[in-house]
C-alpha positions as CSV (number, residue, x, y, z in Angstrom):
1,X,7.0,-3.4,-18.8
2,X,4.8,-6.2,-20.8
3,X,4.3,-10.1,-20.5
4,X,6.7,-12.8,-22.4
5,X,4.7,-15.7,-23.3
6,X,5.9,-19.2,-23.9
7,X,3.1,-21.0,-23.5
8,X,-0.8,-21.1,-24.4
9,X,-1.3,-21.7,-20.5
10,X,0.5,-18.4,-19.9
11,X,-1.8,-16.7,-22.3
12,X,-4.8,-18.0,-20.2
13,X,-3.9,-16.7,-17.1
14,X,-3.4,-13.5,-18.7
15,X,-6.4,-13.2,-21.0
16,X,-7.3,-10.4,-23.1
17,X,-6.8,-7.7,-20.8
18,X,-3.6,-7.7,-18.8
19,X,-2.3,-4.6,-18.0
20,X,0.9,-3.6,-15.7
21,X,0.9,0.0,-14.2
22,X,3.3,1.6,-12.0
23,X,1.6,2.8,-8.3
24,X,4.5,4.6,-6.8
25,X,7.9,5.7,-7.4
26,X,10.1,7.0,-4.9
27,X,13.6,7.9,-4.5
28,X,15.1,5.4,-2.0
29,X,14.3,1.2,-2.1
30,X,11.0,0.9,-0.3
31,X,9.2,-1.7,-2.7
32,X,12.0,-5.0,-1.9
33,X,10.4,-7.0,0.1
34,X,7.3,-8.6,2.7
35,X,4.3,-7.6,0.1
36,X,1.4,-8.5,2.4
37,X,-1.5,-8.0,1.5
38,X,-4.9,-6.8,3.7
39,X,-7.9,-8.0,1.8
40,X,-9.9,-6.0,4.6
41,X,-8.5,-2.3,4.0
42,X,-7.0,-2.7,1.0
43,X,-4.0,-2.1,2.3
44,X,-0.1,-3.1,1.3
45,X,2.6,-3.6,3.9
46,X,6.1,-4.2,2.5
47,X,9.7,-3.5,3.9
48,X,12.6,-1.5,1.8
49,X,15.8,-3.3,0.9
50,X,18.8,-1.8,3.5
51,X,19.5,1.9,3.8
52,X,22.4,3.0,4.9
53,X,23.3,6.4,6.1
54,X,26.5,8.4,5.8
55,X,27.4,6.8,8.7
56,X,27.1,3.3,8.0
57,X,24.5,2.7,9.8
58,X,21.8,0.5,8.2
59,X,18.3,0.2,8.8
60,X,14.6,-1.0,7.0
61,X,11.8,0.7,6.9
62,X,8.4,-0.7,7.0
63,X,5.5,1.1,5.3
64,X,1.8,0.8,4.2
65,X,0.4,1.2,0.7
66,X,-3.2,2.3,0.6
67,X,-4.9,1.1,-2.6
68,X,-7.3,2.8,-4.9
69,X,-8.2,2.0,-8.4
70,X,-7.1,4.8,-9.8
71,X,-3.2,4.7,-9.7
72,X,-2.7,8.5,-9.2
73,X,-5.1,8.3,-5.6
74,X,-2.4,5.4,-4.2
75,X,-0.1,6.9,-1.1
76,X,1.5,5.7,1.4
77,X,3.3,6.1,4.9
78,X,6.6,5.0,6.8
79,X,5.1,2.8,10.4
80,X,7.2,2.0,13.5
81,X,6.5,-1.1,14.2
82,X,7.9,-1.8,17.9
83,X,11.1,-4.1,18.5
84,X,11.5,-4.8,15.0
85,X,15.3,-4.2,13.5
86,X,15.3,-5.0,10.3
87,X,12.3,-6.2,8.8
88,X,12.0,-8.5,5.5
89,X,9.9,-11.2,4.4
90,X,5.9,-11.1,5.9
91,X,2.7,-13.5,5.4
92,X,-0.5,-12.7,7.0
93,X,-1.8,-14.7,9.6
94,X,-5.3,-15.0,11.5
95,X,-7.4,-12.5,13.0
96,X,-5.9,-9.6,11.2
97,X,-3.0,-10.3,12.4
98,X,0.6,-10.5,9.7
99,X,4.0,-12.4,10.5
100,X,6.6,-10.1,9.9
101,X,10.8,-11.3,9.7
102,X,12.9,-9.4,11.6
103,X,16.5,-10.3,10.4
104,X,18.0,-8.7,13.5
105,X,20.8,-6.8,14.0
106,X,24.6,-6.6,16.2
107,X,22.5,-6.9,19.3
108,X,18.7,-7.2,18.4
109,X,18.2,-11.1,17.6
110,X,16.6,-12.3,14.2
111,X,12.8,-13.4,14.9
112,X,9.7,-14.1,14.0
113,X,7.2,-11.0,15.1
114,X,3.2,-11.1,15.4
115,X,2.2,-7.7,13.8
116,X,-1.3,-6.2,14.1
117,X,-2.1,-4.7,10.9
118,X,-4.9,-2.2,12.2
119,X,-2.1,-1.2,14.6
120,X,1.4,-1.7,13.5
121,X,3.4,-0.3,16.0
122,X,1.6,-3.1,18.8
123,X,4.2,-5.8,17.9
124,X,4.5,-9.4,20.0
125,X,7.7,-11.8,19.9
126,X,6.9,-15.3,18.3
127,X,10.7,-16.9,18.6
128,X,13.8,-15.9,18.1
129,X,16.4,-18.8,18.1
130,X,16.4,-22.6,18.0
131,X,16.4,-23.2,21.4
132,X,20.0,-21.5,23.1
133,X,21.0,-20.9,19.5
134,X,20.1,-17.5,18.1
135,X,18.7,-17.3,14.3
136,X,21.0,-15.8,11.7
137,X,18.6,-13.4,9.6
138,X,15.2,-14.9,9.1
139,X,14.5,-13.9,5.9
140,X,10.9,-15.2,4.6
141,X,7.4,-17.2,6.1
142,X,4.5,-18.5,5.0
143,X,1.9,-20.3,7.3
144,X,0.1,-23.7,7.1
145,X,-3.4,-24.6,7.6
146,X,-2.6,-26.1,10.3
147,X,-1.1,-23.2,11.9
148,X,2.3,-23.8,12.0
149,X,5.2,-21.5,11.1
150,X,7.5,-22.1,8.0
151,X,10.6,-20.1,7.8
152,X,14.0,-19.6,6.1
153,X,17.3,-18.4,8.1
154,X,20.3,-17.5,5.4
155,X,23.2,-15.9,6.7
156,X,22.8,-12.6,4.7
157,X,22.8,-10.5,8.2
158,X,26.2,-11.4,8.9
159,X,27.6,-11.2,5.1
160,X,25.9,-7.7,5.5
161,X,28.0,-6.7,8.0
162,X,24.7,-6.0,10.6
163,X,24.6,-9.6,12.3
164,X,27.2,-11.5,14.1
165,X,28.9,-14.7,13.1
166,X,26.1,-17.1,12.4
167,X,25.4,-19.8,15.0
168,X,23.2,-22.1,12.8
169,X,23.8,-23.3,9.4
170,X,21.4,-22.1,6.6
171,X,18.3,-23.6,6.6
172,X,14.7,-23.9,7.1
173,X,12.8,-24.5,10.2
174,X,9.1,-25.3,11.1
175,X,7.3,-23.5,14.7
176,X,4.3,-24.8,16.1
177,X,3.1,-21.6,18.3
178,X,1.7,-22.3,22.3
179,X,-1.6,-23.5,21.7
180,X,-3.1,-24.0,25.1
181,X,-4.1,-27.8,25.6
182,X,-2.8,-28.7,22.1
183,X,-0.1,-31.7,22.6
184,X,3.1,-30.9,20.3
185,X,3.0,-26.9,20.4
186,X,5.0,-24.9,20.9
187,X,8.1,-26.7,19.2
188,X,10.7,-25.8,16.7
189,X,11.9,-28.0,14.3
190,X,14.5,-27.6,11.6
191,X,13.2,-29.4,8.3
192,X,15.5,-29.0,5.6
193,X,18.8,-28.0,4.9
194,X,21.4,-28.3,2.7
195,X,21.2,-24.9,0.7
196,X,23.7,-22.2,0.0
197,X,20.8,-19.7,1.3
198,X,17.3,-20.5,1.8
199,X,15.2,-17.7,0.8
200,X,11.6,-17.7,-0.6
201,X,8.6,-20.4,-0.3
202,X,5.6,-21.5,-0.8
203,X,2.6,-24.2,-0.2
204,X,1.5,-25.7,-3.6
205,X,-2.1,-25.4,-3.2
206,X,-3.0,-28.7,-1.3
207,X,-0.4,-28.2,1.0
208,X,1.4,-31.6,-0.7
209,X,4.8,-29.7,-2.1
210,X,6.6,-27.1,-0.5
211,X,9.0,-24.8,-2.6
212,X,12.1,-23.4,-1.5
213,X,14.2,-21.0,-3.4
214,X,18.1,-20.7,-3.1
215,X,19.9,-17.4,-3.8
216,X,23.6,-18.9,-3.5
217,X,24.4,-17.5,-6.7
218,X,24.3,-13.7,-4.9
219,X,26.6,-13.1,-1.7
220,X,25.6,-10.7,0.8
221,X,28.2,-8.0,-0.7
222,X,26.1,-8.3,-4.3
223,X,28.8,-10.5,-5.6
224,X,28.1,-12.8,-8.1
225,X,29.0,-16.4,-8.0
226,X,27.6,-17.8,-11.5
227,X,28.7,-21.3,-10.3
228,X,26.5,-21.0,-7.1
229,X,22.4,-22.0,-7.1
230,X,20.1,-19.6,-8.1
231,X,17.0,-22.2,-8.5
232,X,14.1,-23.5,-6.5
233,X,13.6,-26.6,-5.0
234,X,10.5,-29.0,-4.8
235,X,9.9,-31.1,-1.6
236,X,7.0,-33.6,-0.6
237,X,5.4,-33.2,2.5
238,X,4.7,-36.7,3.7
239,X,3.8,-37.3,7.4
240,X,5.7,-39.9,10.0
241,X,4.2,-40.5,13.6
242,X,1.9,-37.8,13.3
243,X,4.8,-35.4,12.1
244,X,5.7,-33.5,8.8
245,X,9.0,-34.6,6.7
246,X,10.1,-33.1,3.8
247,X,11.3,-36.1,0.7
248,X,12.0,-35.9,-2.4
249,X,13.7,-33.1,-2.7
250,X,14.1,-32.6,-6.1
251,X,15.5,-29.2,-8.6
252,X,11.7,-27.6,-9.8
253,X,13.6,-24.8,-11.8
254,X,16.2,-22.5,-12.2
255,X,16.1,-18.8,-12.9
256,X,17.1,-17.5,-16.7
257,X,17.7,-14.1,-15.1
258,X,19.1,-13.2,-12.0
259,X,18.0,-14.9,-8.7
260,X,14.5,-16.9,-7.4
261,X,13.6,-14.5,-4.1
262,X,9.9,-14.6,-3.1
263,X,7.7,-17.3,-4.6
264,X,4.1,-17.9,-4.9
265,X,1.3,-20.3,-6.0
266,X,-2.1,-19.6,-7.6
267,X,-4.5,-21.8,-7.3
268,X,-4.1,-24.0,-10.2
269,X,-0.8,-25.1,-8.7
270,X,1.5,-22.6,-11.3
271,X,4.5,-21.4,-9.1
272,X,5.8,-17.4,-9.4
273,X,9.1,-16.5,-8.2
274,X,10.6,-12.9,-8.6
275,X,13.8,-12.8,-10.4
276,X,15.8,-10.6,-12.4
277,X,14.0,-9.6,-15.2
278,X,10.6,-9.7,-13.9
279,X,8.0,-12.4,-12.3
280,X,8.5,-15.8,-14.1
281,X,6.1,-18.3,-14.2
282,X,6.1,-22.1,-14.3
283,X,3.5,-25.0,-14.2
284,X,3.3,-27.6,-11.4
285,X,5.6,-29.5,-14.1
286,X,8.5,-26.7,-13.7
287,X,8.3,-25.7,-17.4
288,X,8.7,-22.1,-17.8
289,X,5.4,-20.5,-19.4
290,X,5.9,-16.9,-19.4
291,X,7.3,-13.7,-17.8
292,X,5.5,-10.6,-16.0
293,X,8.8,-8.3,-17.7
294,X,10.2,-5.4,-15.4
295,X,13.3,-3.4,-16.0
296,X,15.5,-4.0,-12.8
297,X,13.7,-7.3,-11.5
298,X,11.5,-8.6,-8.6
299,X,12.0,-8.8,-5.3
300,X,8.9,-9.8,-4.0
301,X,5.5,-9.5,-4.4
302,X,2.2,-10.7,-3.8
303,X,-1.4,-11.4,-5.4
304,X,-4.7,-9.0,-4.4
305,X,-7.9,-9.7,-5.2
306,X,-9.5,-10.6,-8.7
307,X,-6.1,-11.1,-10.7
308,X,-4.5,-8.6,-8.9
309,X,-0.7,-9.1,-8.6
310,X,1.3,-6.3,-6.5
311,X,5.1,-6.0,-7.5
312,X,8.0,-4.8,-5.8
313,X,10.6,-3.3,-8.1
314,X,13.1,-1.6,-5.2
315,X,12.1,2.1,-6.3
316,X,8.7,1.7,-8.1
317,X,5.4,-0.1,-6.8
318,X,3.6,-2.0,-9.7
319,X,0.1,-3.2,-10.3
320,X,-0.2,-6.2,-12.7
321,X,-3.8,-7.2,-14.1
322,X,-3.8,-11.2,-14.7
323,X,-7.1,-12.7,-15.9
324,X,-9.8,-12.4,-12.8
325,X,-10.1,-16.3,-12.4
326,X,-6.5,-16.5,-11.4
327,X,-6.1,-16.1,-7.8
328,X,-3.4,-16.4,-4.7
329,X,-3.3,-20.0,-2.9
330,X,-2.2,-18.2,0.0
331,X,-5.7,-15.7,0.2
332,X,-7.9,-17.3,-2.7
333,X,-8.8,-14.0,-3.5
C-alpha cells in the first residue's frame, strides 16, 4: 500500500507524513460500502458487499467500527438495524442522525432509511418508490444544505438475482423530505438520467457541480464489458423557478483501473473516487494527480477528522494519513 504521485498538488495534500495502515481484517467482505463517519463517537458504520449462504440466500450486514489511535485497540460489531434488507451506500444527516440505502430485496422495496446512529436498530422509512413505481436498488446518497435528498437507483438488485424486474430506468432522483409549513416538500424528482448505472456522488464544495459516477463497465454478475462506461460525470447545478436542474453534463474523468464507485470532495474542490487499484484523485480540472494504492481496490470510503481518510478494501479496513489541512466537504473536519 503507498501513494502514486503525478502531480506537485498531490504531494501537497499528502505532505511529509502520509502514512496508510490496515485497522481490521476479517475473513468475509465487511469493508464494501456506506463508510459514514460519526465525528461525535468516533465511530464507523459501513455495510459488507453480498454474502451468500450455501443456500443462496443473500444478505448485507451492517456493522460499527469503533476507532482508537492505536490500530491494534480498533473493534468492531455486526448491528440490526430494523427493516433494512440489504444495506449499501450511507451519508450522515442532522441531529445524529445517518441516511442509510437499502437496495431491497424479492419482496422488501429499495428505500431510503433514517438511521439513528446512537441506536441503530430504531430505523424510520424516508421513501421507497417514485410515486406507484417502486425503486430498483438504491445504491448511494449524499445530502444538500438545503436538506434535500440526492440518490442513485441502478438496476444491480435485479442483475443480482435479489430484486424483481426493474420498474424505473437507471437514474438519479432528488427527495425533498415533509417539512411542516415548507411549500415544495415532500417531493421527488428524477434529475438526471441517461447512465448505464448510476452509482457514486458528490457536491463540489459550493454546492455548484454535482458528480456522478457510472459503473456500466461491470454487470451485476461481475462481468466485464470494457466497451461500457466506467467514468464520472460533471453536472451544473443551475436553478429555474425556484428549482434545481442539472446542465452541462459533461465527462470529468474516467478510471485507469477498474471502476469509479464512491466519490468524494475535500474542500479545495479535488474529487476522490474508489476504483480498482486504489483511491484516485483529480483536481476540479479532472486531471489525474495521484493515487492512494491498495491491492484489490476501493469500494468506498470516507474522510475523518484531521486528514483522516477511512478505506474500504472488501476484507481489510484501512486508515490513510493525508496532510491535516486537507479535509471532507461533506463534514469539514
Amino acid at each position: 500500500m503507498s501513494f502514486h504521485s503525478l502531480d506537485s498538488a498531490f504531494d501537497a495534500l499528502l505532505g511529509p507524513d502520509a502514512t496508510i495502515e490496515c485497522l481490521l481484517t476479517v475473513e468475509e467482505p465487511l469493508f464494501h460500502e456506506a463508510a459514514v463517519f460519526d465525528p461525535a463517537t468516533d465511530q464507523l458504520f459501513v455495510t459488507s458487499n453480498r454474502l451468500i449462504d450455501g443456500s443462496g440466500n443473500q444478505r448485507v450486514q451492517i456493522s460499527r467500527v469503533h476507532l482508537k489511535n492505536d490500530a491494534s485497540q480498533v473493534s468492531m460489531a455486526a448491528l440490526s438495524c430494523a427493516n433494512i434488507a440489504m444495506g449499501n451506500g450511507g451519508v450522515n444527516y442532522k441531529d445524529g442522525m445517518m441516511i442509510l440505502c437499502d437496495q431491497g430485496g424479492r419482496s422488501a422495496p429499495s428505500a431510503l432509511y433514517l438511521v439513528d446512529m446512537a441506536a441503530p436498530e430504531k430505523t424510520q422509512l424516508l421513501i421507497s418508490g417514485f410515486f406507484s413505481r417502486g425503486f430498483n436498488s438504491v445504491n448511494d446518497v449524499v445530502v444538500h444544505s438545503d436538506g434535500s435528498i440526492w440518490f442513485t437507483d441502478p438496476t444491480y438488485g435485479f442483475e443480482q438475482g435479489y430484486r424483481p424486474k426493474p420498474q424505473l430506468p437507471p437514474q438519479v432522483y432528488r427527495y425533498v423530505p415533509p417539512r411542516e409549513g415548507v411549500a415544495g416538500s415532500g417531493s421527488i424528482r428524477a434529475i438526471a438520467d441517461g447512465f448505464g448505472h448510476p452509482n457514486g456522488l458528490c457536491f463540489s464544495p459550493d454546492e455548484h457541480i454535482l458528480y456522478v459516477t457510472d459503473t456500466d463497465r461491470v454487470c451485476g454478475d461481475g462481468s466485464i464489458r470494457d466497451d461500457r462506461a466506467s467514468s464520472i460525470y460533471a453536472f451544473d447545478i443551475m436553478v429555474v423557478k425556484g428549482q434545481p436542474f442539472l446542465a452541462n453534463r459533461r465527462l470529468y474523468a474516467m478510471a485507469e483501473n477498474g471502476i469509479p464507485d464512491g466519490i468524494k470532495c475535500d474542500l479545495e474542490g479535488n474529487v476522490y473516487s474508489g476504483c480498482g487499484d486504489g483511491v484516485d484523485v483529480w483536481n476540479e480540472g479532472g486531471k489525474l494527480i495521484g493515487k492512494i494504492l491498495v491491492e484489490g481496490g476501493i469500494a468506498n470510503f470516507c474522510f475523518g477528522k484531521n486528514g483522516e481518510m477511512f478505506l474500504l478494501n472488501e476484507t481489510r479496513l484501512w486508515r490513510a494519513r493525508l496532510k491535516g489541512g486537507v479535509k471532507g466537504a461533506l463534514l469539514g473536519l
